[in-house]
C-alpha positions as CSV (number, residue, x, y, z in Angstrom):
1,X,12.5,-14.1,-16.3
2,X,12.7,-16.3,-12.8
3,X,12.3,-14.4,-9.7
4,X,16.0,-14.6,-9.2
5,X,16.8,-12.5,-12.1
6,X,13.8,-10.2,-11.1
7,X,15.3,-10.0,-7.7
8,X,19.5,-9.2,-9.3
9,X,17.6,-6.7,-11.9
10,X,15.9,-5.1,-9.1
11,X,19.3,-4.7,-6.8
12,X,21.5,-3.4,-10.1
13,X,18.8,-1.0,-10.9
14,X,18.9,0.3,-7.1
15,X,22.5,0.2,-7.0
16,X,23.2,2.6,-10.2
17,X,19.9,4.6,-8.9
18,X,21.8,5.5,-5.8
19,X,24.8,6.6,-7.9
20,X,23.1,8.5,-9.9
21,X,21.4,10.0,-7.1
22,X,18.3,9.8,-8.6
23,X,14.8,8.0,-7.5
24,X,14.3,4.3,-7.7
25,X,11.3,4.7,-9.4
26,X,12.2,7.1,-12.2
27,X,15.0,5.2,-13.3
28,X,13.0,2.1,-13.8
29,X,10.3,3.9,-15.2
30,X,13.0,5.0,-18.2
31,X,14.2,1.5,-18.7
32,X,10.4,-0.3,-18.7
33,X,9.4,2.9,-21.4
34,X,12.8,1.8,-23.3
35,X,12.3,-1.6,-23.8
36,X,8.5,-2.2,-23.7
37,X,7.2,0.9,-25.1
38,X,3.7,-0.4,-25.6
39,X,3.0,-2.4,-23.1
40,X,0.3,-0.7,-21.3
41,X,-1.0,-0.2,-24.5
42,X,-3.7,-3.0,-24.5
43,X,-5.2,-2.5,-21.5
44,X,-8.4,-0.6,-20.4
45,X,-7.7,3.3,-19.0
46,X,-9.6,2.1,-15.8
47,X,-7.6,-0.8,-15.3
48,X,-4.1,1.2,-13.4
49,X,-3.9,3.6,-11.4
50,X,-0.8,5.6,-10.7
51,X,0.4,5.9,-7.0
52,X,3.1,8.1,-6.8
53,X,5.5,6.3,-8.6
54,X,4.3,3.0,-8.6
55,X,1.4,1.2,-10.6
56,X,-1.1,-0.4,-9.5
57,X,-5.1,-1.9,-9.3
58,X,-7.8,1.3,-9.1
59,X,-8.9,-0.2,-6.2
60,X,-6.7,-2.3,-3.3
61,X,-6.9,-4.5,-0.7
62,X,-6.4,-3.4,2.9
63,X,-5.6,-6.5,5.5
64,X,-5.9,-6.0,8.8
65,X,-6.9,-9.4,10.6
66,X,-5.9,-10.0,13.9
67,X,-6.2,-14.1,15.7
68,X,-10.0,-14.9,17.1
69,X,-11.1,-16.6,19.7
70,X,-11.6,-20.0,17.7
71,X,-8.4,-22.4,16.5
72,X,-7.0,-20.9,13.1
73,X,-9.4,-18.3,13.1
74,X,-9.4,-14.2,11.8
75,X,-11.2,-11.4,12.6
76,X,-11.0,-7.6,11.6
77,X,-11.7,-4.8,13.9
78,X,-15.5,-4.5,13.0
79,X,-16.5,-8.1,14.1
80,X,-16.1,-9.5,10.9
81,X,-14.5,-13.1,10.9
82,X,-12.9,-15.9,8.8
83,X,-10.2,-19.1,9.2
84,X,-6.7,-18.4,8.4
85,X,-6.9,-20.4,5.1
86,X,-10.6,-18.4,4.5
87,X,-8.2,-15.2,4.6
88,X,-5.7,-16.9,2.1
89,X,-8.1,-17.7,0.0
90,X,-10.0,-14.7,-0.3
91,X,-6.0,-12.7,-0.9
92,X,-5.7,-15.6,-3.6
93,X,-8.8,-14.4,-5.3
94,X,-8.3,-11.2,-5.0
95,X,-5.1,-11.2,-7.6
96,X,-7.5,-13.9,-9.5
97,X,-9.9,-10.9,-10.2
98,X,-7.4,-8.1,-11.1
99,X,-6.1,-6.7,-7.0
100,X,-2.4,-5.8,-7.8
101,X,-2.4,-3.6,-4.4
102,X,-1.7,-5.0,-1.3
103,X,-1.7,-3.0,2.5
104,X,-1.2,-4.4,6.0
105,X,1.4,-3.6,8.7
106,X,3.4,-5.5,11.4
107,X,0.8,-4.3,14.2
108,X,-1.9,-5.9,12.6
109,X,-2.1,-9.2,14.6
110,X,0.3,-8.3,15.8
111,X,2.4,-10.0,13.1
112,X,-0.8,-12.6,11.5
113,X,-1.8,-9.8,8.9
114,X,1.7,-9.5,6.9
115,X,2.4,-13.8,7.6
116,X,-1.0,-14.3,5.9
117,X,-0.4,-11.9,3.2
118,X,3.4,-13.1,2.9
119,X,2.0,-17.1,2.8
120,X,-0.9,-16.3,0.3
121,X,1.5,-14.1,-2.6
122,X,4.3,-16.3,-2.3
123,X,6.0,-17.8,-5.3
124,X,4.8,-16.2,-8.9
125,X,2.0,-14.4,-7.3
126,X,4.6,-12.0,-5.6
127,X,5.6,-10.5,-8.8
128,X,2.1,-9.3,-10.1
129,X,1.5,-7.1,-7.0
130,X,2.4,-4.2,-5.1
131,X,2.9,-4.9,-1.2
132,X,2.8,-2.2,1.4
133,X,3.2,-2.5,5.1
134,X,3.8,-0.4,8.0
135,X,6.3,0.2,11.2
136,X,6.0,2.7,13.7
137,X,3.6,1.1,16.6
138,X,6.0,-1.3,18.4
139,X,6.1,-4.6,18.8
140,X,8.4,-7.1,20.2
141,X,9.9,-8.9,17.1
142,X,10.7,-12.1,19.5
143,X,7.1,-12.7,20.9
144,X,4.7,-10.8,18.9
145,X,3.6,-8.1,21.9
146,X,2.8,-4.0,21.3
147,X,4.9,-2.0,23.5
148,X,2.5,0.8,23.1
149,X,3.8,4.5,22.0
150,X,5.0,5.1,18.7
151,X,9.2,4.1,18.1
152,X,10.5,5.1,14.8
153,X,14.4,5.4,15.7
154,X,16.2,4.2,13.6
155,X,17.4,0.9,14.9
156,X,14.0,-0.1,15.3
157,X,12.9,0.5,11.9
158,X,15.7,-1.8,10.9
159,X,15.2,-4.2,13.2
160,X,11.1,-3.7,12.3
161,X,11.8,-4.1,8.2
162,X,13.8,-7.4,9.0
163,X,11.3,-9.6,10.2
164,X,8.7,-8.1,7.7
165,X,10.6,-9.3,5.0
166,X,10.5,-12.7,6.9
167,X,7.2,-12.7,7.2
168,X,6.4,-11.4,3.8
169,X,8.3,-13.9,2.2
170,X,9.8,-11.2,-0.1
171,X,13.2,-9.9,-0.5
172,X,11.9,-6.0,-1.3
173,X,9.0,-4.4,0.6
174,X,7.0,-1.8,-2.2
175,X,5.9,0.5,-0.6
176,X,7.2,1.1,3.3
177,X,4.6,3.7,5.5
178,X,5.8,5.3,9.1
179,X,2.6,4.3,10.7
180,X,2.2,7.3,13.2
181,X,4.8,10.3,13.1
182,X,7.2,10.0,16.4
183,X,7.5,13.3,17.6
184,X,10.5,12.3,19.4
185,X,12.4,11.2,16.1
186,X,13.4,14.2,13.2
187,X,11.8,12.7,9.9
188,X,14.9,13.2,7.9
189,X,16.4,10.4,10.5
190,X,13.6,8.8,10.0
191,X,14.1,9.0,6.0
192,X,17.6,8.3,6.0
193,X,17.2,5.0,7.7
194,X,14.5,4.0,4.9
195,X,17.5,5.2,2.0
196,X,19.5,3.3,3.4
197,X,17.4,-0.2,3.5
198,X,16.5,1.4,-0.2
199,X,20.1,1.6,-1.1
200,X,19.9,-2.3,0.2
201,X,17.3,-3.1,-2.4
202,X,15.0,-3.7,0.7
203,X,12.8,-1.0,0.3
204,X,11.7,0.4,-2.7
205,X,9.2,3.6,-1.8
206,X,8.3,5.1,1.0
207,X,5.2,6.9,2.4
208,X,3.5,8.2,6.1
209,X,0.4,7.6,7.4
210,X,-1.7,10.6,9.4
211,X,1.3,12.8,9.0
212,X,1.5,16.4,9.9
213,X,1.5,18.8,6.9
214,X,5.2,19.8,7.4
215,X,6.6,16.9,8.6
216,X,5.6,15.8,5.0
217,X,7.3,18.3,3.1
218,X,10.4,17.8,5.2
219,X,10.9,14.0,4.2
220,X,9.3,14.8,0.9
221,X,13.1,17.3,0.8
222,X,15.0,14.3,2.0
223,X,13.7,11.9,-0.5
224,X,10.2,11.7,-2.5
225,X,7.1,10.4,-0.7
226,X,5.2,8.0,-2.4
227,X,2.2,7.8,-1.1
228,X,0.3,9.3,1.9
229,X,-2.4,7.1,3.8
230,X,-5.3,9.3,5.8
231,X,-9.0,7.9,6.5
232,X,-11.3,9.5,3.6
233,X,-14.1,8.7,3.3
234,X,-17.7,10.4,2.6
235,X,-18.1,10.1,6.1
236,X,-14.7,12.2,6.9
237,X,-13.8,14.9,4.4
238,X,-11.1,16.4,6.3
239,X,-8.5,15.9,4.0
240,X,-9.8,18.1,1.5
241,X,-8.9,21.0,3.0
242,X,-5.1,20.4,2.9
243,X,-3.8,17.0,2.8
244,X,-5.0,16.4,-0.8
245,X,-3.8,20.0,-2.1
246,X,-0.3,19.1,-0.6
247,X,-0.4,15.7,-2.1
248,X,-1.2,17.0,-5.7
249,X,1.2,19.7,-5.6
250,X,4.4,17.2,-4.7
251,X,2.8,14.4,-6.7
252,X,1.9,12.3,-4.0
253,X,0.0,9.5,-4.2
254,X,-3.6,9.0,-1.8
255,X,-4.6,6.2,0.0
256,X,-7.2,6.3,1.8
257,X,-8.1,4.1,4.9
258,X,-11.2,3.3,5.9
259,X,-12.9,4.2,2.8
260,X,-16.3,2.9,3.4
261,X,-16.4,4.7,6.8
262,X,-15.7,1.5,9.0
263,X,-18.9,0.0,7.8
264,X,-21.1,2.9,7.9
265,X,-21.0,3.5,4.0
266,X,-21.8,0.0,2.8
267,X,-25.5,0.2,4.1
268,X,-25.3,-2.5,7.1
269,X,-25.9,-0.2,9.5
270,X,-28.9,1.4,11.5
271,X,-30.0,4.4,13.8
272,X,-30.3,1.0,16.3
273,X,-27.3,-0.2,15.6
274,X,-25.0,-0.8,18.9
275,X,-21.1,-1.6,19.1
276,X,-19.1,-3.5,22.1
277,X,-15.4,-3.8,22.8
278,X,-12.9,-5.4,20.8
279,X,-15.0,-3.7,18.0
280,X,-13.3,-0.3,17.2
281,X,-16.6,1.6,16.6
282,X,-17.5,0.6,19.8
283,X,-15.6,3.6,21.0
284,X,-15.9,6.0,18.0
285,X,-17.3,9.3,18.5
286,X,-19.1,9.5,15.5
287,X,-21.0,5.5,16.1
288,X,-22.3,6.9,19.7
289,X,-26.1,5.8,20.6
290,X,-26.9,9.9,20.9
291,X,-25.5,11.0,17.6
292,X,-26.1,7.6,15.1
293,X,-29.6,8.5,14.0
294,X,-28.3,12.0,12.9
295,X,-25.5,10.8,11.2
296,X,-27.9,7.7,9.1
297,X,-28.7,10.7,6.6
298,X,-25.4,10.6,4.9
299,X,-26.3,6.5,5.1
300,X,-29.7,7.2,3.7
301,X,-28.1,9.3,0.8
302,X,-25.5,6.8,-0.1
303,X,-28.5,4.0,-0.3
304,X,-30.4,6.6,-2.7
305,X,-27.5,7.2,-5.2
306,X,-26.8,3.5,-5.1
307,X,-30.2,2.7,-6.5
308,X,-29.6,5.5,-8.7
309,X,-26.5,3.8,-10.4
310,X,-27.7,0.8,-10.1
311,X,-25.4,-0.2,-7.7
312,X,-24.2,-1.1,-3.9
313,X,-23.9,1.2,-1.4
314,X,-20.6,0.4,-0.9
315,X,-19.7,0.0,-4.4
316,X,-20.7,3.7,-4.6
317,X,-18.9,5.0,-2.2
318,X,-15.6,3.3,-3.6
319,X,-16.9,4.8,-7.1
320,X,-16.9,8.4,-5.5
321,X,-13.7,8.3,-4.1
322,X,-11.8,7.4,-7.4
323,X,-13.7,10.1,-8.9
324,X,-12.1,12.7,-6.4
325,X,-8.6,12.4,-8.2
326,X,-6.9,9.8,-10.9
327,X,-4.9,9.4,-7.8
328,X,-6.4,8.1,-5.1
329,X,-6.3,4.2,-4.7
330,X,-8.8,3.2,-1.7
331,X,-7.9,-0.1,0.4
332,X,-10.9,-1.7,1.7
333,X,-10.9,-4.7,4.0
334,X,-13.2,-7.1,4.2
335,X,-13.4,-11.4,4.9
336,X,-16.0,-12.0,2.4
337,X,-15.1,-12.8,-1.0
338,X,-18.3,-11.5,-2.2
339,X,-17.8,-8.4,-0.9
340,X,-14.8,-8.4,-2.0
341,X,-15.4,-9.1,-5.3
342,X,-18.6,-6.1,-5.3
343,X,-15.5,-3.2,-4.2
344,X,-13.2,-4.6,-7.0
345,X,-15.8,-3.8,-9.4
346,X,-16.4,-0.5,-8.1
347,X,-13.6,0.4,-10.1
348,X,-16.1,0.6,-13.5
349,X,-18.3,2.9,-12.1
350,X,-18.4,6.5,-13.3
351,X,-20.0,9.7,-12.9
352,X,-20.9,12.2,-15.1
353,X,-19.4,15.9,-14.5
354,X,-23.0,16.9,-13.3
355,X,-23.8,13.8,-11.0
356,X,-20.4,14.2,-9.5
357,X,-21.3,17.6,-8.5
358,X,-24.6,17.0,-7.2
359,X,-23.6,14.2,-5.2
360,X,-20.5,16.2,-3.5
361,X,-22.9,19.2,-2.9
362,X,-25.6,17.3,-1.2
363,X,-22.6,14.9,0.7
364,X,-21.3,18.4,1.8
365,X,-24.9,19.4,3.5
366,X,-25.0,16.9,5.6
367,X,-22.8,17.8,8.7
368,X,-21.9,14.3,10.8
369,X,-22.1,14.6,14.6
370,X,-18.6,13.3,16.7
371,X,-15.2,12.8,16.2
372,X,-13.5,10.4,13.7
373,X,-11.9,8.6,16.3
374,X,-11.5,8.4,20.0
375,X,-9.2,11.0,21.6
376,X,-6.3,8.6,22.5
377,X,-6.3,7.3,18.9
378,X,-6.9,10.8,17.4
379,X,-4.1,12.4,19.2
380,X,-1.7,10.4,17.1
381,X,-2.8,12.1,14.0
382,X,-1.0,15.2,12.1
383,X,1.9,15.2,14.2
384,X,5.0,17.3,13.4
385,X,8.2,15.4,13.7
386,X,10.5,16.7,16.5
387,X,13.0,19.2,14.0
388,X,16.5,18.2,13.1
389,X,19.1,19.6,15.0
């Protein structure tokens, strides 16, 4: 089928969805067990994952590059660099090596990460993945600069989804996140405007990111939520307590950011270890000079294990979060293709019903010093949406 057909398909399928008045998702879902009733049949349990409603790689790709100082070149926010074709490249070789999952957002550059991504999985490559982005941090859509706040009316989300699909080079955006709640904006506002673009064959699920507990269960009323995005790591457990019990009771999907715990997990770095502006760490609780040499026992654990298993540090850490729940689909970033290709392989690593208990019990002893994130950038997280009036 050519990608026009795969485009009309899509749009009739959406169309008679809406009349139905039924999900997107679960209407395709009848027609693909209909007429391919075995077609997952050959492949490995490991190799899928569900999300929600969608399907995808156990383990994704997170890409959040932003320009560096040098002509065509890309850095992430830990000081880790490459070229804009580099980036392309490594994207390229990620669906080469089995990545069907795909996350970045429009304030990621602003605008480089989602042009990259869009310029790397054009043509046939679109059609083997799953591509999620993000509006909710503002950005001028004429010249590329944050306003600063969070904007989620609804003409901006719009005007926001526009210029992604431009610079995606796609004519449906996956999986569509609200970045950070606005408190100013009622989420069912929020989640009409994204039926709507759904309705348009624009948009085909939804999620938030760093929501508030019943600001999810109020769009989750309006229409389903797909997926929820939260950092999760071994190095931040908080979303035991009660994001991940509300996401398996409403069949939510879990993706967590920052898996490897911005660096901290994947053994590269030190009690000595020092971090300057524009790397984020630099002003992270948690990374301080007075509290890093308490916090390297988690580090120190995670290295242990690892030789345990026989594998990377990082690669454990990745294995340990898939072993949490069939559900949870991390997104790791990285401009190496090496590491890149280590994390994708994570996805073969298992645990044993006892080693997954000793290692969460001894994870669980180990209390970390400092907060997750600085207070301006932590003050964003679990807001409530404003209520409907």
């Amino acid at each position: 089928m050519n990608t026009f057909s795969v485009a009309a398909t899509r749009r009739h399928m959406l169309t008679t969805a809406a009349a139905l008045g039924v999900a997107p998702w679960l209407l395709s879902a009848c027609a693909q067990t209909a007429s391919a009733p075995n077609a997952d049949a050959a492949k490995p349990a490991s190799a899928t994952r569900r999300l929600g409603p969608l399907t995808v790689s156990p383990i994704g790709l997170g890409v959040q590059w932003h320009p560096g100082s040098a002509p065509q070149g890309v850095v992430d926010l830990y000081s880790s660099r490459t070229t804009r074709q580099g980036g392309i490249a490594l994207i390229r070789r990620a669906v080469d090596i089995g990545v069907t999952f795909f996350d970045t957002a429009e304030v990621y550059g602003p605008f480089m990460s989602e042009d990259l991504l869009g310029e790397a999985l054009q043509g046939s490559l679109r059609e083997k993945v799953v591509i999620s982005t993000k509006f909710g941090f503002p950005v001028d859509q004429a010249t590329g600069r944050r306003l600063g706040g969070v904007n989620s009316r609804p003409e901006y989300i719009r005007q926001a989804v526009e210029g992604q699909l431009r610079r995606l080079r796609t004519d449906r955006i996956d999986l569509l996140y609200q970045h950070r709640v606005d408190p100013q904006v009622p989420i069912e506002d929020v989640v009409g405007t994204i039926k709507d673009l759904m309705r348009q064959g624009k948009v085909l699920n939804y999620g938030l990111s760093e929501p508030g507990l019943q600001t999810v269960r109020r769009a989750h009323r309006e229409h389903p939520v797909a997926a929820i995005q939260n950092e999760y790591s071994m190095l931040y457990r908080g979303v035991e307590a009660e994001v991940l019990p509300l996401c398996e009771e409403l069949g939510i999907g879990f993706v967590p950011w920052s898996p490897l715990g911005m660096g901290f997990l994947a053994g590269t770095i030190s009690a000595n270890s020092r971090f300057e502006q524009p790397d984020f760490r630099a002003s992270v609780p948690r990374f301080a000079p007075a509290v890093l040499p308490a916090n390297m026992a988690l580090a120190n654990l995670v290295k242990t294990w690892a030789t345990r298993k026989n594998v990377t540090p990082a690669q454990l850490s990745l294995a340990w979060l898939t072993a949490q729940k069939p559900w949870i689909v991390p997104i790791p970033g990285t401009t190496n293709v090496a590491h890149l290709e280590q994390n994708v392989a994570a996805a073969s690593i298992a645990f044993s019903a006892a080693e997954l208990k000793e290692l969460n019990e001894a994870v669980a002893a180990i209390p970390i010093q400092g907060a997750r994130l600085s207070p301006a950038v932590l003050s964003a997280t679990g807001v409530e949406a404003m209520p409907k009036r």
